[in-house]
C-alpha positions in Angstrom: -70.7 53.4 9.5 -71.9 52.7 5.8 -71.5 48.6 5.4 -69.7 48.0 2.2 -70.2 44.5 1.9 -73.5 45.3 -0.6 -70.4 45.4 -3.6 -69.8 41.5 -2.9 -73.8 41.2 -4.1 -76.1 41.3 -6.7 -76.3 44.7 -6.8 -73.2 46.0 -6.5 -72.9 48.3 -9.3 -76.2 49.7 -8.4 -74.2 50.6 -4.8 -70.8 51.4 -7.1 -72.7 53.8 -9.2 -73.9 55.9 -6.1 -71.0 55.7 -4.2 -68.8 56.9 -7.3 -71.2 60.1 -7.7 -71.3 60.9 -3.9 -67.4 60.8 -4.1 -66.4 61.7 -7.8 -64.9 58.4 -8.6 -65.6 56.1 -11.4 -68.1 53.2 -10.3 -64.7 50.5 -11.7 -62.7 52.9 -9.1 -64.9 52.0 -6.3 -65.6 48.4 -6.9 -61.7 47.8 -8.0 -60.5 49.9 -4.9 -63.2 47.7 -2.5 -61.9 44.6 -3.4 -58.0 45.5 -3.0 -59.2 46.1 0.4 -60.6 42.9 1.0 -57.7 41.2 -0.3 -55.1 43.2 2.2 -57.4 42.4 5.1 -58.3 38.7 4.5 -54.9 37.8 2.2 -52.5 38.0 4.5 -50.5 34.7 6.6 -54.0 34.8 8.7 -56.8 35.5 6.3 -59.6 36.8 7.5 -63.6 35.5 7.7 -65.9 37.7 5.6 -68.7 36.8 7.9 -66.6 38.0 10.9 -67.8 41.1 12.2 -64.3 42.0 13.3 -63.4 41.6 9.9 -66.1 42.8 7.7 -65.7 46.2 10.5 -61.9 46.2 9.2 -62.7 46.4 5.7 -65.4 49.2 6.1 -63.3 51.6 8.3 -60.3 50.9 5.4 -63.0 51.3 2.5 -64.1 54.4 4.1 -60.9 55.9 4.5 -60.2 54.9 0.8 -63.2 56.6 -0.1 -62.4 59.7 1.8 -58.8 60.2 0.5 -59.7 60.0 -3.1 -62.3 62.8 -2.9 
């Protein structure tokens, strides 16, 4: 499993760019749709850890399937 967590960093739109080609999306569409996810997971009455491996493997898997469904 691909760990998203590069489009928090410096080089993010490096990582956007690639992952919008590979999946036919807009680099904006990919960074926009990564960081709705990470809002839903660590927004809600509990919010989540970034640095919490539990977490972080949360917002991959939902990324992922984010990813998948739009190409």
């Amino acid at each position: 499993m691909t760990n998203y967590a590069v489009l928090l960093g410096p080089n993010r739109y490096d990582f956007a760019v690639q992952l919008a080609a590979k999946y036919h999306l807009d680099p904006s569409q990919v960074l926009f749709g990564y960081l709705q996810v990470v809002s839903e997971v660590t927004g809600s009455d509990q919010p989540g850890d970034l640095h919490d491996p539990k977490v972080t493997k949360v917002i991959n898997d939902r990324f992922d399937r984010f990813l998948k469904q739009r190409h």
